[in-house]
C-alpha positions as CSV (number, residue, x, y, z in Angstrom):
1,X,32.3,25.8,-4.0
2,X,31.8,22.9,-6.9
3,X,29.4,20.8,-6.9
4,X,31.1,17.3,-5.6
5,X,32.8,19.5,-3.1
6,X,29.3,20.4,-1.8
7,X,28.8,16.8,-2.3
8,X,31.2,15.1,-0.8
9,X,30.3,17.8,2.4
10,X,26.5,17.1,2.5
11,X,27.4,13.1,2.6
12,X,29.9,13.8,5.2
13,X,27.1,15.6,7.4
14,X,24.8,13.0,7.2
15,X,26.8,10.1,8.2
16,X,28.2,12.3,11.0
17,X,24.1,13.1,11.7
18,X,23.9,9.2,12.4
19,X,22.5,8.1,8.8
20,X,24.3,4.7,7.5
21,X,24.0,6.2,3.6
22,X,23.0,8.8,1.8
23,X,22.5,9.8,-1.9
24,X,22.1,12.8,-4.0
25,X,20.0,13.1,-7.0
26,X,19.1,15.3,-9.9
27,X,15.6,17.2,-8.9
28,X,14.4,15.8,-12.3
29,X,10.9,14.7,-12.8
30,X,9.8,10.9,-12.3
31,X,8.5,10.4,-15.1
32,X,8.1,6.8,-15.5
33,X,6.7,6.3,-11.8
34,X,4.2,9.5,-12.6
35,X,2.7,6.9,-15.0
36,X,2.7,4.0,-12.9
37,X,1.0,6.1,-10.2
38,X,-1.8,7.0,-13.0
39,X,-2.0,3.6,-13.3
40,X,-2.6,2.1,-10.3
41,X,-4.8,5.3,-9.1
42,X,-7.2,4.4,-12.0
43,X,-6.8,0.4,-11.2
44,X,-8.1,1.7,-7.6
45,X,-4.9,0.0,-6.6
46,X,-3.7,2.9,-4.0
47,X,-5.4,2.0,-1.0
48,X,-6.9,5.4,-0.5
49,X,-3.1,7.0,0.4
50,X,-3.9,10.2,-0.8
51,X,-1.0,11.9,-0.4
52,X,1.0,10.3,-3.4
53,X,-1.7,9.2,-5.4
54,X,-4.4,12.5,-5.0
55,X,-1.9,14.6,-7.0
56,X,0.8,12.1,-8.9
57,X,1.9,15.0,-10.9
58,X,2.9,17.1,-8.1
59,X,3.7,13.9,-6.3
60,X,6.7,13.0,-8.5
61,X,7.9,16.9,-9.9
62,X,10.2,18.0,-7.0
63,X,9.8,21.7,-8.7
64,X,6.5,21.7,-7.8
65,X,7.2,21.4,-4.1
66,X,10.5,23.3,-4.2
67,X,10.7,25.6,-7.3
68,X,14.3,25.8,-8.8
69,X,15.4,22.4,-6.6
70,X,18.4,21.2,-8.3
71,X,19.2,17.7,-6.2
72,X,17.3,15.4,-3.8
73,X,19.1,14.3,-1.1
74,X,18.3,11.3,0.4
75,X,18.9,9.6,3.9
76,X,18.8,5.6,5.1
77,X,18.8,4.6,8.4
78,X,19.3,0.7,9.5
79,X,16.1,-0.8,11.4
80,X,16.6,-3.9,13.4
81,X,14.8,-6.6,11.6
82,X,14.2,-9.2,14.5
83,X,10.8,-9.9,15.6
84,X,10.1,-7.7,18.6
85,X,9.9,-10.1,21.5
86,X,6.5,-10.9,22.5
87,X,5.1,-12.5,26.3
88,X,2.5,-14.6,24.2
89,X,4.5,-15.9,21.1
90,X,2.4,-13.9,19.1
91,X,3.6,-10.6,17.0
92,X,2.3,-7.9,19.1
93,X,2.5,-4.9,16.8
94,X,0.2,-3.9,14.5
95,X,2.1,-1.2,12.5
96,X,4.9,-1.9,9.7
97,X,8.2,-2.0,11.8
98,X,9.5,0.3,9.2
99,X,7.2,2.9,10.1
C-alpha cells in the first residue's frame, strides 16, 4: 500500500469515526515552536503548564515519544460556540469550553 492510498484510508476513518477534519503530517521536528517555547519558558510566560514547557525538546520532537514516527495525524472536532444557557444571566462555567 502507497502512501496516499494509506492516506486517503486513514482520512476516510476518521470522518467515518465522527471527526469534521483531519490532517496528516510529516513526524518532523518543530523547530521554530521548540524556540519559542525556550522563550517564553525563560520569560516565565508558561503559566506553570509543565507538560509542554518542562521538556520543549521532547515537547516538539515526535521521535522522542514515538521513535521511527513518520506522520502525525491529526483530528478536529466542531464545539458549539453559544454561551451555555445560564438561570442567573451570568456565565456559569469556569473551564475553557474547549476543554
Amino acid at each position: 500500500m502507497t502512501d496516499d492510498q494509506l492516506t486517503v484510508i486513514v482520512g476516510r476513518l476518521a470522518i467515518e469515526a465522527g471527526l469534521d477534519a483531519v490532517g496528516i503530517a510529516p513526524a518532523e521536528p518543530f523547530t521554530g515552536t521548540r524556540g519559542h517555547l525556550e522563550e517564553r519558558k525563560a520569560a516565565g510566560l508558561h503559566g506553570g503548564m509543565q507538560f509542554t514547557y518542562r521538556n520543549p525538546a521532547r515537547s516538539t520532537d515526535p521521535s522522542r515519544t514515538v521513535p521511527g514516527a513518520r506522520a502525525l495525524v491529526v483530528g478536529a472536532r466542531r464545539y458549539d460556540r453559544r454561551p451555555p444557557p445560564t438561570e442567573t444571566g451570568r456565565p456559569q462555567a469556569a473551564i475553557a469550553r474547549y476543554s
